[in-house]
Backbone bond lengths (Angstrom), bond angles and torsions (degrees), N, CA, C in turn:
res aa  C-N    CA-C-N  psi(-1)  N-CA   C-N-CA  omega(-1)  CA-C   N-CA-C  phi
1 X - - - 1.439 - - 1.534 109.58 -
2 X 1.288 108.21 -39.09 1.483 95.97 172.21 1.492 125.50 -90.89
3 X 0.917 116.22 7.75 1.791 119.36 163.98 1.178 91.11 -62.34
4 X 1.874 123.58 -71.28 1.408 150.11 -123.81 2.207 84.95 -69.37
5 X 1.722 101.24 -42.56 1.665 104.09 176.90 0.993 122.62 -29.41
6 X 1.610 92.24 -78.20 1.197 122.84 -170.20 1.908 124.56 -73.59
7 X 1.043 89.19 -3.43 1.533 91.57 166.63 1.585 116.15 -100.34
8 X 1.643 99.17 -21.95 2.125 104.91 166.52 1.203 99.05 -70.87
9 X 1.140 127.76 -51.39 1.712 115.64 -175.88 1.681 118.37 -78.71
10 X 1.118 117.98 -42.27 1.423 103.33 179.22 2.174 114.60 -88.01
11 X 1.454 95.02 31.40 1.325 109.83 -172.66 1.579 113.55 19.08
12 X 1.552 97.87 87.83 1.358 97.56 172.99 1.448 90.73 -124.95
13 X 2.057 106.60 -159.16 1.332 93.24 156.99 1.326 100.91 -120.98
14 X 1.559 85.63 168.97 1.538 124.28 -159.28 1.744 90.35 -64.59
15 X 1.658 101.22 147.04 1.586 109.88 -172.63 1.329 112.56 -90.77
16 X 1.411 105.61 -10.23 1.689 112.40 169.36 1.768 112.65 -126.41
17 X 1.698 96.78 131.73 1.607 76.76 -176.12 1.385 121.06 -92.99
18 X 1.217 135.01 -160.95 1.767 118.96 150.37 1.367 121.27 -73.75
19 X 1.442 124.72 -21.70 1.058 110.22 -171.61 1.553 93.05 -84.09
20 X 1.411 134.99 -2.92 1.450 126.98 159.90 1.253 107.75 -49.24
21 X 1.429 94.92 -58.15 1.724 111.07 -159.09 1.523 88.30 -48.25
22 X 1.171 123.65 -88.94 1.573 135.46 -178.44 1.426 102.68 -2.88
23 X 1.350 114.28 -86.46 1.812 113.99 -170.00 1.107 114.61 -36.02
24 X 1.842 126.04 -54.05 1.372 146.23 146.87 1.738 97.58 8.30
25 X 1.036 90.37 -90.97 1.439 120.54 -164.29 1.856 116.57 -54.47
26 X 1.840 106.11 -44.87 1.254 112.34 163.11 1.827 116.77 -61.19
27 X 1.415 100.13 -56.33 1.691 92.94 162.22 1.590 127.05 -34.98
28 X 1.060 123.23 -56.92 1.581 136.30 -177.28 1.642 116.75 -62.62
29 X 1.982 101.48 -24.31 1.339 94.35 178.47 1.303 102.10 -91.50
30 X 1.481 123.56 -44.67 1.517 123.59 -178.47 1.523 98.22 -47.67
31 X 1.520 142.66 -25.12 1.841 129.89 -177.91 1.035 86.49 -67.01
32 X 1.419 137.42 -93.16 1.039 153.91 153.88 1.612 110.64 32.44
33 X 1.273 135.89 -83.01 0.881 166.53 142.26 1.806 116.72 -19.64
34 X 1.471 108.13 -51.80 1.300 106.90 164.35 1.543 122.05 -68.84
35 X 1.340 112.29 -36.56 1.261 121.57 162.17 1.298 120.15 -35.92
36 X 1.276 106.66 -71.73 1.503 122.97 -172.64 1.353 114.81 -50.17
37 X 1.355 120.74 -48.84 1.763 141.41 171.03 1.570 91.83 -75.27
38 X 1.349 159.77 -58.58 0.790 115.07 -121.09 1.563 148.77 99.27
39 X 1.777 108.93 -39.26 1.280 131.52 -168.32 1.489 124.94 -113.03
40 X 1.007 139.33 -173.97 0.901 134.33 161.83 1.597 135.82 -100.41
41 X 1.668 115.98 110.98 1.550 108.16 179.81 1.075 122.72 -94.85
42 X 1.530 118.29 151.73 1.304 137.34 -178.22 1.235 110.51 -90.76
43 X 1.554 119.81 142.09 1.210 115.92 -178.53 1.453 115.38 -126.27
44 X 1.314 131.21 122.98 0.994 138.05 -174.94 1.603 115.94 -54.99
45 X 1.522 124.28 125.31 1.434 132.66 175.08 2.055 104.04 -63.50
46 X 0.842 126.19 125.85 1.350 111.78 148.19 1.536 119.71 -121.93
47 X 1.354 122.68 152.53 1.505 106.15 173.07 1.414 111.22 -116.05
């Protein structure tokens, strides 16, 4: 949280992007998901 501060105020950029956040988040559902099945998910590359 304080990187994310200090990079709004000293206008830099931010050290995490959203499309971090995003993968973040796609990773955790594909566990999620393998769990539940059992199987194994594939996760799509994007750039």
């Amino acid at each position: 949280m304080r990187a994310f501060v200090e990079a709004v105020f000293e206008g830099e950029d931010l050290p995490v992007t959203g499309a971090d956040g995003r993968a973040a988040t796609e990773i955790a559902l594909a566990a999620y998901r393998s769990i539940e099945t059992g199987t194994s998910v594939a996760l799509l590359h994007e750039e």
